[in-house]
Backbone bond lengths (Angstrom), bond angles and torsions (degrees), N, CA, C in turn:
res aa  C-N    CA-C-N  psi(-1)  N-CA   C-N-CA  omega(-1)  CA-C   N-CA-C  phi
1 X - - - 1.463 - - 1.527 111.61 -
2 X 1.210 110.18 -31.95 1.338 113.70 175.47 1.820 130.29 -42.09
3 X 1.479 77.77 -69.70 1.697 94.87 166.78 1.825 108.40 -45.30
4 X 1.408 111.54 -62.79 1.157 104.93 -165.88 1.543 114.27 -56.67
5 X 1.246 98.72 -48.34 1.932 105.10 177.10 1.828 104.87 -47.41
6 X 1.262 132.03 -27.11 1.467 159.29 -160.68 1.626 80.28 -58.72
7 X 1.966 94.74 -73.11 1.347 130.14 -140.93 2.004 96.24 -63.91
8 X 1.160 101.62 -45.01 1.548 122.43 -179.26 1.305 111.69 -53.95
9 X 1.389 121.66 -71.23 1.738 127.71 156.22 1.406 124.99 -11.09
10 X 1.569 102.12 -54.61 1.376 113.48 -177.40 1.413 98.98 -100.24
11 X 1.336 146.58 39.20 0.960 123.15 171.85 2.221 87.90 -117.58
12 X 1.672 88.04 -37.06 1.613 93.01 154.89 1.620 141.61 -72.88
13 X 1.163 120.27 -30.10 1.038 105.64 150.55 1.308 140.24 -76.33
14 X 1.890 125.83 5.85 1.333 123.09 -173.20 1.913 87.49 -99.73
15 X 1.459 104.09 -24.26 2.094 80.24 -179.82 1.994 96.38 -86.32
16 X 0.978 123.99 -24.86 1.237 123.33 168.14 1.919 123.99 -32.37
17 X 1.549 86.24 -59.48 1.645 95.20 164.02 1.243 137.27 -60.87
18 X 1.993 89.76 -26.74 1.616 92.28 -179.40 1.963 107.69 -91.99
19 X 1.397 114.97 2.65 1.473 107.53 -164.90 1.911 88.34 -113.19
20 X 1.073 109.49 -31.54 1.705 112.88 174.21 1.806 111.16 -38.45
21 X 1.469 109.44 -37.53 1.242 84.63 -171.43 1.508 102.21 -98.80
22 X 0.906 121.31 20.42 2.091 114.71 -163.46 1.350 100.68 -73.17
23 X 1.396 131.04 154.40 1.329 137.91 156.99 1.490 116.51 -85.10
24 X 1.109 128.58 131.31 1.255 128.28 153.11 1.391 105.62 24.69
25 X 1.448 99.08 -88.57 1.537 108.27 -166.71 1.201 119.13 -40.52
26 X 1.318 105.53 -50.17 2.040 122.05 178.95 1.438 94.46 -46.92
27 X 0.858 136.21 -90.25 1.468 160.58 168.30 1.842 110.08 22.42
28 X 1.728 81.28 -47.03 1.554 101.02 178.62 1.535 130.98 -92.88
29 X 1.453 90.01 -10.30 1.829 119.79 170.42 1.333 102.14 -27.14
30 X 1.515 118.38 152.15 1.592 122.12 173.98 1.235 115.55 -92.02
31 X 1.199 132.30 136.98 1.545 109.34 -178.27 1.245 109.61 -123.80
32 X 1.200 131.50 175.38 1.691 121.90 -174.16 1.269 129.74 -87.88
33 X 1.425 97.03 22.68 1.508 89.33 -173.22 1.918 91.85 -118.03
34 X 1.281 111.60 96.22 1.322 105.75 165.73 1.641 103.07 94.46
35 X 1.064 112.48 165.03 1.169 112.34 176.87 2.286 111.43 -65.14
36 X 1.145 95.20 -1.75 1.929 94.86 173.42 0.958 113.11 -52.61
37 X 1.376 100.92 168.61 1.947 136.19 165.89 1.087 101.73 -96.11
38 X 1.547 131.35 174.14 0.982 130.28 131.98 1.338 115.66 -67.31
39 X 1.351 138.14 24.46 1.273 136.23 171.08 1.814 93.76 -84.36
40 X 1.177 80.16 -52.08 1.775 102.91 -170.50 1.395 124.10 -61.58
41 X 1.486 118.59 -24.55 1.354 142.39 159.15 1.477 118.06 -64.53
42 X 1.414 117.30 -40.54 1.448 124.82 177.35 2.112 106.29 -90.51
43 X 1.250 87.22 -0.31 1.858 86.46 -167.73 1.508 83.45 -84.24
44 X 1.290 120.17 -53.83 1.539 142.09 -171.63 1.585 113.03 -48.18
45 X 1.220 120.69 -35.39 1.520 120.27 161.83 1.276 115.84 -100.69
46 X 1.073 149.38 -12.47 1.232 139.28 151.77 1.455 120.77 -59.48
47 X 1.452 108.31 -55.21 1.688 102.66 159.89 1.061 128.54 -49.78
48 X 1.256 124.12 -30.93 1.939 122.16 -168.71 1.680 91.45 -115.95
49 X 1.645 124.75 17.83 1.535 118.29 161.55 2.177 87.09 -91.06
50 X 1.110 95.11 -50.50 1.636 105.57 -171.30 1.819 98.41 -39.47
51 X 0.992 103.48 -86.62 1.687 108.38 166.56 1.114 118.75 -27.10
52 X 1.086 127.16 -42.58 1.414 113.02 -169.12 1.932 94.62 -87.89
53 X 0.816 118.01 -2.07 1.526 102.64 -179.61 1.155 102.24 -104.44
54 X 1.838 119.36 -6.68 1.894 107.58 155.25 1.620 112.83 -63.86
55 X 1.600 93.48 -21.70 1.878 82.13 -157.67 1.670 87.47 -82.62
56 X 1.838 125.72 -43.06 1.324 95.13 -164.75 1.802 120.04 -103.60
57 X 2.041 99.59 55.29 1.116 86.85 177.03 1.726 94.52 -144.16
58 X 1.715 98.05 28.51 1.701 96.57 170.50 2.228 85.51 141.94
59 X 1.518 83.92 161.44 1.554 89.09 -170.66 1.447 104.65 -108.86
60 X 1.273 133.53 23.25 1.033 134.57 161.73 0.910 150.58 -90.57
61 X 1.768 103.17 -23.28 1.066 120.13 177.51 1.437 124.65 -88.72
62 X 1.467 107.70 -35.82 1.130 138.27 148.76 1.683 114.03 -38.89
63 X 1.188 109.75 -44.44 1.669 102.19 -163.95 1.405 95.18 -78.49
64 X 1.588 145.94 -41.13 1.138 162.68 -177.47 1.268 99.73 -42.23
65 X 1.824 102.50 -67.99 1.379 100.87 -176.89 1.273 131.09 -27.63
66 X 2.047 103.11 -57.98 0.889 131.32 -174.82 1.907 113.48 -49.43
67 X 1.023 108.78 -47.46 1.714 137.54 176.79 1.283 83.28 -55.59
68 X 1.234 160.96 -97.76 1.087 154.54 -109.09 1.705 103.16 -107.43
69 X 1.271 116.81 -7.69 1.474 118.06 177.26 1.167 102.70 -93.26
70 X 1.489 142.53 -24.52 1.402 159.06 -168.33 1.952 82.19 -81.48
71 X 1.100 127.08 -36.81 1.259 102.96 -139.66 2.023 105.86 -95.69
72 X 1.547 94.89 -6.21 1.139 124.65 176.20 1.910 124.17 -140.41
73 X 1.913 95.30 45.23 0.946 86.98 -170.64 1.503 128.30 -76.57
74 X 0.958 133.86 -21.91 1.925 153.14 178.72 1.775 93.46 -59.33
75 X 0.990 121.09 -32.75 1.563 119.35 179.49 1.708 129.91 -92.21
76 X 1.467 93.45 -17.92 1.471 91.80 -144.20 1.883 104.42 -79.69
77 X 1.236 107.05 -20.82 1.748 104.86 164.37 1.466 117.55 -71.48
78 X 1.114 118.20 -17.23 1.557 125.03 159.80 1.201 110.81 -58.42
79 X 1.446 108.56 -60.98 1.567 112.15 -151.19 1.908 110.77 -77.30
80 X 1.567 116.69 -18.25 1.232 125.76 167.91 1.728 97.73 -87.96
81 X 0.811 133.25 -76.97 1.425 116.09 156.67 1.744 131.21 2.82
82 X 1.060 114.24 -50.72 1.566 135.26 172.97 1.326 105.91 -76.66
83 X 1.463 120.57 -42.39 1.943 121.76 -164.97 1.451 87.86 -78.88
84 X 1.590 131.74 -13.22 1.521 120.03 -166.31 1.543 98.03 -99.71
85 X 1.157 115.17 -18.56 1.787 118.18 -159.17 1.849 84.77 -95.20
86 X 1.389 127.36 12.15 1.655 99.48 -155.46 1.443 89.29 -117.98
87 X 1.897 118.37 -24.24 1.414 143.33 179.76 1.668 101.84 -63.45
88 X 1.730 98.21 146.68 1.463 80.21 159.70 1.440 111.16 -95.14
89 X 1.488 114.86 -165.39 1.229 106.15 -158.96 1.636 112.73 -98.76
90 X 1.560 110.43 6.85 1.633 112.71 149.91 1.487 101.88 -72.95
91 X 0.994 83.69 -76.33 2.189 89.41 -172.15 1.692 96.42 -16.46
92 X 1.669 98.90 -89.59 1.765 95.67 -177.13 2.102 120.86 -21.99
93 X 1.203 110.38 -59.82 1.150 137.12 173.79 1.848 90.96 -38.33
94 X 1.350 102.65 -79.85 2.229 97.98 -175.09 1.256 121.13 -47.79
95 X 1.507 104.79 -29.62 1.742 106.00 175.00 1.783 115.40 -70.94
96 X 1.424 84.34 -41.80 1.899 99.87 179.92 2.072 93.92 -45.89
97 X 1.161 77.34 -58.69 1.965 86.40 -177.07 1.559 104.94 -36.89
98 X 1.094 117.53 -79.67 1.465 127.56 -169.55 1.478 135.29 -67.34
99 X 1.116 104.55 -26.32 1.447 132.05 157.19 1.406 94.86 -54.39
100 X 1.768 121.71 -74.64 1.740 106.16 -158.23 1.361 99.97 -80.87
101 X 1.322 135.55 4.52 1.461 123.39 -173.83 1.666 102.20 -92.54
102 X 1.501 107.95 -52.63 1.751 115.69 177.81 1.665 94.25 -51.20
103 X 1.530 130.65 -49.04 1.136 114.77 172.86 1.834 126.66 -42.82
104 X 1.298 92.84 -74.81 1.905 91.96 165.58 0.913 112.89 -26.77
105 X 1.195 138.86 -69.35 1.738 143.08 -155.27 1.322 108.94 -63.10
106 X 1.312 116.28 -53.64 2.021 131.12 161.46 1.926 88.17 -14.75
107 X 1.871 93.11 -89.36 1.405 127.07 -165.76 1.178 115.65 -31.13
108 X 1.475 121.86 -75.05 1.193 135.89 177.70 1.958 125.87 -11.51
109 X 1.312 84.09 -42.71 1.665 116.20 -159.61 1.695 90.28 -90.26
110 X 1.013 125.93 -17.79 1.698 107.33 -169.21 1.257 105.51 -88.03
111 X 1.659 119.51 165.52 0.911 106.07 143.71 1.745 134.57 -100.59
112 X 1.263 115.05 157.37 1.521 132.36 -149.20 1.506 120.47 -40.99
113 X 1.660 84.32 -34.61 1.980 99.06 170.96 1.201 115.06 -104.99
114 X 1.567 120.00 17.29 1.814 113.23 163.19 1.238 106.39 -69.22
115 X 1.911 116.86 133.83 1.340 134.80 -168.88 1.810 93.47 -75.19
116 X 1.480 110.84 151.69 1.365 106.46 177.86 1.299 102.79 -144.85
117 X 0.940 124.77 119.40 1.733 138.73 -171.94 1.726 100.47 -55.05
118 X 1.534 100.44 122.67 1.633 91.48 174.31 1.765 103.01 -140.86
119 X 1.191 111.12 -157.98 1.711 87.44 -169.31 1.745 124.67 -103.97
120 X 1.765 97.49 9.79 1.197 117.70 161.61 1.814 99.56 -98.54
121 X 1.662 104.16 -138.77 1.456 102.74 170.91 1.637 121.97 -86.43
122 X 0.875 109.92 167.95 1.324 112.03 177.59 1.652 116.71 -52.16
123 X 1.209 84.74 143.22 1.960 86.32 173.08 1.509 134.95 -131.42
124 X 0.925 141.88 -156.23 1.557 126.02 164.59 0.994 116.21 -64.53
125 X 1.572 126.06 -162.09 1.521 130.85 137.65 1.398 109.62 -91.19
126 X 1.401 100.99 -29.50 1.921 89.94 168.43 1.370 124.26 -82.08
127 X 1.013 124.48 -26.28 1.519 130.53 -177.99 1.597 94.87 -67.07
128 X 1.663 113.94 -50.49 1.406 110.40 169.38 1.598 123.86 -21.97
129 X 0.880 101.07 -86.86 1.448 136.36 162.89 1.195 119.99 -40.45
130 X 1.415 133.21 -0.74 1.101 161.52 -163.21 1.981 109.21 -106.91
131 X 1.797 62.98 -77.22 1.756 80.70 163.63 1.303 127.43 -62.06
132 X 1.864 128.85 -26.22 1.352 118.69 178.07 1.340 109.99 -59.23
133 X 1.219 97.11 -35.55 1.964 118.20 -152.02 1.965 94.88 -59.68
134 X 1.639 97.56 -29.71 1.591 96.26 -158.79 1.391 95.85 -92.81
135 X 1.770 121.56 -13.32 1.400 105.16 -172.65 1.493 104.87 -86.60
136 X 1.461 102.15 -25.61 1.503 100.57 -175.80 1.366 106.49 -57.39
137 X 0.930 115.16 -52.91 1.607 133.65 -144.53 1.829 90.29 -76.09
138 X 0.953 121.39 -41.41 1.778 131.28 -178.22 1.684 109.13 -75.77
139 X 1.388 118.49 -36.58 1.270 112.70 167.96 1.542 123.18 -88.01
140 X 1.229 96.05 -21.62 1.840 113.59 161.53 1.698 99.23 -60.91
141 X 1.162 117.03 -74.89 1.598 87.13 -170.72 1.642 129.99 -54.68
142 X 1.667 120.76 -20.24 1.148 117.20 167.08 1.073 113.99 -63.55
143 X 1.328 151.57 -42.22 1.408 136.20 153.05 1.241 135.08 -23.94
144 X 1.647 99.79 -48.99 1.468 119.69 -171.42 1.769 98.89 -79.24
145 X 1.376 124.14 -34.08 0.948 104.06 149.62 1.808 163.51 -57.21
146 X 1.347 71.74 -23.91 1.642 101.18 -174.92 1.838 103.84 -72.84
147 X 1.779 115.12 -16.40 0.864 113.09 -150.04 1.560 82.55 -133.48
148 X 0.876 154.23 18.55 1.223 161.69 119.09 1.632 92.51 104.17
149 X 1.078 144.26 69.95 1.348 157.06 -111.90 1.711 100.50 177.82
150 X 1.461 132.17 142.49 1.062 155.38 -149.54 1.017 99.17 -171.07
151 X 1.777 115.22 92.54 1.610 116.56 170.29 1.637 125.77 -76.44
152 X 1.232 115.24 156.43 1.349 105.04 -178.48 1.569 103.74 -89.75
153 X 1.576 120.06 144.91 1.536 137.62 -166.72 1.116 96.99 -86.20
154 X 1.366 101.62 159.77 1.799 127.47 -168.48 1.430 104.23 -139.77
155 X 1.017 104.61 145.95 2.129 114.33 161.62 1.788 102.32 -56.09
156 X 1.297 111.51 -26.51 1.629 104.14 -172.93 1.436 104.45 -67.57
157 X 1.492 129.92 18.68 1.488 125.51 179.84 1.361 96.76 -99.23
158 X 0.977 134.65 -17.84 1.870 142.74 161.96 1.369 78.94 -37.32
159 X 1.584 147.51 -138.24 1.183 171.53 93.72 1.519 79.56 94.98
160 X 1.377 148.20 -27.78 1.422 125.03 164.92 1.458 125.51 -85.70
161 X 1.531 101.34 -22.92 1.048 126.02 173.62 1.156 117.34 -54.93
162 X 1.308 104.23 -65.51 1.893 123.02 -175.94 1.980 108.51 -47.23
163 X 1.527 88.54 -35.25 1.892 84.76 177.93 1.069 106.64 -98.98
164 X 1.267 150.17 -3.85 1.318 152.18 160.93 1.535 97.66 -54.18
165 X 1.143 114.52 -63.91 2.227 125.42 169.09 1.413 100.00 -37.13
166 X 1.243 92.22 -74.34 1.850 98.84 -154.27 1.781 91.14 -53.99
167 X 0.781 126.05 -18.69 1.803 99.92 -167.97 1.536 93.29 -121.23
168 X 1.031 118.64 48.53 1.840 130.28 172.40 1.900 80.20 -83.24
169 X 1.330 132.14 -44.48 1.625 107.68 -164.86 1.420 106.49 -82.16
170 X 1.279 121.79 -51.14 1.764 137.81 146.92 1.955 104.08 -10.18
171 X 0.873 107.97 -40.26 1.434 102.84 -174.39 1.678 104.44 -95.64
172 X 1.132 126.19 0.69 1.332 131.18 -157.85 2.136 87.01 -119.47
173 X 1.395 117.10 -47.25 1.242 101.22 -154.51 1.972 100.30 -105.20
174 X 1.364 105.63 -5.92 1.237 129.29 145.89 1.662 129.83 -4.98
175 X 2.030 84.44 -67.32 1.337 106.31 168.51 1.006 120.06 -113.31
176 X 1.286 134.40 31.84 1.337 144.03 158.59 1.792 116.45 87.73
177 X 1.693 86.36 18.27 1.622 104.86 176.64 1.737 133.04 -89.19
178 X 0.884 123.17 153.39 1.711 117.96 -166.36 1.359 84.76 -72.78
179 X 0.925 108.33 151.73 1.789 125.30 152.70 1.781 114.27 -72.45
180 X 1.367 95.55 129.75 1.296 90.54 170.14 1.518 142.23 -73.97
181 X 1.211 135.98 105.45 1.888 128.43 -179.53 1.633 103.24 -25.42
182 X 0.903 89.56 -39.89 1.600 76.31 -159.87 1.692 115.40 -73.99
183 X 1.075 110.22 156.98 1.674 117.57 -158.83 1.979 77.35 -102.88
184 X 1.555 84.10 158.11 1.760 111.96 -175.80 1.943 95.67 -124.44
185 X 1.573 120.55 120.23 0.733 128.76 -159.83 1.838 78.48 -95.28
186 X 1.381 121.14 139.71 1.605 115.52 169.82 2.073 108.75 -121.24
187 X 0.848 112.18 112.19 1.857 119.02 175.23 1.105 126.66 -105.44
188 X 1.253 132.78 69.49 1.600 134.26 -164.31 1.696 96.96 -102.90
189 X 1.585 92.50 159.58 1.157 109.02 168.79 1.712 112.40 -123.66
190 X 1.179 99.87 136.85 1.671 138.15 -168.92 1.484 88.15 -56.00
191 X 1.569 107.50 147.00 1.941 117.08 150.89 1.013 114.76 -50.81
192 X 1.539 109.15 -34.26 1.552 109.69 -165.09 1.685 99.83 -92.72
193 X 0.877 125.09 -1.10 2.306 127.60 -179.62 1.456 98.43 98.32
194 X 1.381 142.29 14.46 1.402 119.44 179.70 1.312 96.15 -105.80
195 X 1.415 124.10 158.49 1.170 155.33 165.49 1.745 118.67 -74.62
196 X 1.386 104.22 118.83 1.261 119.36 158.78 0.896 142.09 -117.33
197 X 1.454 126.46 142.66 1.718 98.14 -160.96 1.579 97.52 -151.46
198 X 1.137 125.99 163.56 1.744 140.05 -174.26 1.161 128.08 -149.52
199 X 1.620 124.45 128.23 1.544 89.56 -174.27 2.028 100.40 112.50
200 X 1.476 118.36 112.81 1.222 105.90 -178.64 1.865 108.61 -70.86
201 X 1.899 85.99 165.21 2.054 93.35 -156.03 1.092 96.82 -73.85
202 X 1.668 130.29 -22.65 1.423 130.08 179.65 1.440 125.92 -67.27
203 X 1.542 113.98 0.46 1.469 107.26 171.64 1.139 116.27 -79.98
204 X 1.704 83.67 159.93 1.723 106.31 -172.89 1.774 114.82 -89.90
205 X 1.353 100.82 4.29 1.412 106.27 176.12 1.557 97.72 -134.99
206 X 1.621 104.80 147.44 1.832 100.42 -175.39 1.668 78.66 -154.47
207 X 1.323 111.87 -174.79 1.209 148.10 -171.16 1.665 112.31 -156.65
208 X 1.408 120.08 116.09 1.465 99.06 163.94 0.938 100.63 -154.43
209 X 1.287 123.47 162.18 1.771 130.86 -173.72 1.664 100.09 170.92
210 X 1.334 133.25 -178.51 1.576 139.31 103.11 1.608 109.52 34.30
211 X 1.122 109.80 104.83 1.883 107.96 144.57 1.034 137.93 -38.57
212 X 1.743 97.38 -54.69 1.684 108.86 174.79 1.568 98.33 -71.22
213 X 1.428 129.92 -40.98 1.571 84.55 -169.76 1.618 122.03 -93.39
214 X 1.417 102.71 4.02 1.645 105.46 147.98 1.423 144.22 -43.89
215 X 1.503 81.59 -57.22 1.914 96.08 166.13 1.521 133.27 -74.97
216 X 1.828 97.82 -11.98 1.334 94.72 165.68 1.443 107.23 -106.68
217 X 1.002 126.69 -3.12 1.490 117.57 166.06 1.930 102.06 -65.69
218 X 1.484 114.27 -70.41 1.174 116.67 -150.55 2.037 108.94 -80.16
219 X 1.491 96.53 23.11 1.690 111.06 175.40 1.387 101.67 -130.82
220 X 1.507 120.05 -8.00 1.739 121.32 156.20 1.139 96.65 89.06
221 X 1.257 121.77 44.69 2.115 124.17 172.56 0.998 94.66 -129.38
222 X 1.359 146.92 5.20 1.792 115.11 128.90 1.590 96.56 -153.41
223 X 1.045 92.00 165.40 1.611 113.90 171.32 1.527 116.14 -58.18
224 X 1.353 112.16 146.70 1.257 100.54 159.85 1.375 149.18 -63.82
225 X 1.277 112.89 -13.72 1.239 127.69 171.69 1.344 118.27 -89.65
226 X 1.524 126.25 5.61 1.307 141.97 172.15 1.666 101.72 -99.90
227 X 0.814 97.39 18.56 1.879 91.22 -174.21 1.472 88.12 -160.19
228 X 1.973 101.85 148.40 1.151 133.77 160.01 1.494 136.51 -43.73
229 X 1.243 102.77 -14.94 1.453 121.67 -178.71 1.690 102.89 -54.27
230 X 1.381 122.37 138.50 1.670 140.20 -179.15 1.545 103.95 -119.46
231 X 1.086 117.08 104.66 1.639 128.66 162.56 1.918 101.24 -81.66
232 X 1.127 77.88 166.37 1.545 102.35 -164.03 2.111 103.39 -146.26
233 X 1.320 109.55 103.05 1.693 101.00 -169.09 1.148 128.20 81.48
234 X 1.487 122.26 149.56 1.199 116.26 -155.12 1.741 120.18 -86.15
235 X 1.548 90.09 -7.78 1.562 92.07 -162.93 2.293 85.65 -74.83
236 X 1.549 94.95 -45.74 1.405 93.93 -167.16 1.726 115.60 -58.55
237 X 1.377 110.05 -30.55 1.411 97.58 174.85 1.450 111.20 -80.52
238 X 1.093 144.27 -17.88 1.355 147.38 178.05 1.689 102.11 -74.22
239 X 1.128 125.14 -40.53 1.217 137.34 171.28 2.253 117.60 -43.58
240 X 1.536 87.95 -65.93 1.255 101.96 140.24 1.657 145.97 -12.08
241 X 1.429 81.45 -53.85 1.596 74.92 -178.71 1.467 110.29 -145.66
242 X 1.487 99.17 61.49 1.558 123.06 167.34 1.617 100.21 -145.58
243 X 1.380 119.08 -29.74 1.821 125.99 -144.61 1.500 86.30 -58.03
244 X 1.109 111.03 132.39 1.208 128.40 157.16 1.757 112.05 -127.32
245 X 1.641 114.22 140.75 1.075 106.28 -163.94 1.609 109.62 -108.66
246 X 1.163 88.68 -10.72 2.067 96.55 -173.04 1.776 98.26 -111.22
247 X 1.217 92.76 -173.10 1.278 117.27 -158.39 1.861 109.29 -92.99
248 X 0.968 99.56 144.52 1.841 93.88 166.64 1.638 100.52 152.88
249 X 1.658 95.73 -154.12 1.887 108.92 158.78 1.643 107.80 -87.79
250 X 1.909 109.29 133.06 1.072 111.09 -176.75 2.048 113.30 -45.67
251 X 1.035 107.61 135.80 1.734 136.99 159.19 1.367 142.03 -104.99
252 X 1.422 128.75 111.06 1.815 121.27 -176.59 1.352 88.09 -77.87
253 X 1.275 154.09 -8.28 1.544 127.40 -165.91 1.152 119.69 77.03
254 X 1.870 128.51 -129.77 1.065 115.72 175.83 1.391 117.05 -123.25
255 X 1.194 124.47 175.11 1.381 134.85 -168.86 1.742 115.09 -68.45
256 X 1.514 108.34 120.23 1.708 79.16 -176.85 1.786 133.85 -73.96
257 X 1.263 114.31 135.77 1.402 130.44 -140.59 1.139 137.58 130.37
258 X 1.386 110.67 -35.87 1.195 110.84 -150.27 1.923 113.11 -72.48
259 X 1.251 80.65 -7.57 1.773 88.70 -166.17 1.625 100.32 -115.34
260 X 1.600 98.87 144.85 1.947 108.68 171.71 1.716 100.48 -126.65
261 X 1.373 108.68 167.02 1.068 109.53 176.57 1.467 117.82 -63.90
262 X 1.607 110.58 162.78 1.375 105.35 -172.57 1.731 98.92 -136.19
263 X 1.267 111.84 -169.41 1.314 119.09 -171.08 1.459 119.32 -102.12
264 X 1.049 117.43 121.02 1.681 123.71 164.38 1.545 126.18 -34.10
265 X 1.571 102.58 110.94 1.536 95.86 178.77 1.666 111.07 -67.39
266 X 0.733 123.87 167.57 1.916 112.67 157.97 1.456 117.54 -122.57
């Protein structure tokens, strides 16, 4: 847990640096994911860092929550949505702070296979933690998009990677689709040049390219045809361009095009 909580930190402090300097105005920028801001992007992990430290610091509090989100559910992303638009954008910004830090501290301490109530089924503490790393890191680039920004890559895209795989059937039954028999061979290459790979070598369907443009394919920040990625078979290119790696109502993401290259922060 350690490492991962490590991996999480820094996955928060690299959009931290990039939202520290915004003005006001920026703040309110549109970004492409949805009708949000980046106001609205940072409201969005601070609330579900808050939550998640009901679920990993006792199941009660959490379940309540849950009880009372059921009871206003058609509203309730509005209405946290609204408590973030009403902050300014330090305030928002100190909560963002404390929210994912009281989270860490929860985390840190568990162990890896304690079940943790979430608002699908239960999950690890690592898979947890798994998943922050990928929401951060997925709503971090809509910012960085919004701001015409080109982040620099990390090995922590392994850990987006890995759920991008695991929910290749998740993305299939999602939309009310069979899962396919056939296995998806996956071959990416690391920021750092090493090779990863998933998926036995004997399939007849593979995927390989880029990390980064793995993880933004299978987190719905660009199309597949905006990225280098090479499918191989039909199940794997169809795979492609449905994979969704998180949770919700099924999503294609965005249209291919919509995105050009952008510039390197340093």
């Amino acid at each position: 847990m350690e490492s991962l909580c490590r991996d999480l930190r820094e996955e928060h402090k690299s959009l931290d640096q990039i939202v520290v300097t915004l003005t006001d105005r920026e703040w309110d920028k549109a970004t492409p994911f949805g009708k949000w801001s980046i106001r609205d992007e940072i409201t969005h992990l601070a609330y579900f860092d808050a939550t998640g430290l009901l679920s990993a610091t006792g199941t009660a509090g959490f379940t309540q929550h849950v009880e009372e989100l059921l009871k206003n559910f058609d509203h309730f992303e509005n209405d946290y949505l609204r408590a973030g638009r009403s902050l300014s954008s330090s305030a928002l910004l100190s909560r963002w702070r404390e929210n994912r830090e009281a989270l860490l501290g929860a985390l840190k301490s568990l162990d890896p296979k304690h079940r943790l109530l979430w608002y699908g089924p239960p999950m690890s503490a690592r898979s947890f933690v798994t998943a922050r790393i990928m929401e951060t890191w997925a709503h971090g680039q809509d910012i960085a998009d919004a701001l015409g920004l080109e982040r620099d890559v990390t090995d922590r895209l392994r850990h987006i990677a890995h759920i991008g795989v695991t929910t290749f059937g998740w993305s299939y039954a999602n939309r009310g689709m069979n899962i396919p028999d056939s296995p998806v061979r996956v071959k990416l290459t690391s920021p750092g040049g090493d090779n990863w790979s998933w998926g036995p070598e004997d399939a007849a369907n593979t995927v390989r390219g880029e990390a980064l443009d793995f993880c933004l394919v299978v987190t719905q920040r660009r199309h597949v045809e905006d990225t280098e990625l090479v499918t191989v078979g039909n199940v794997a290119s169809e795979w492609m361009r449905l994979a969704q790696a998180f949770a919700g109502p099924p999503d294609l993401g965005p249209e291919p095009g919509r995105f050009r290259k952008r510039r390197r922060i340093s």
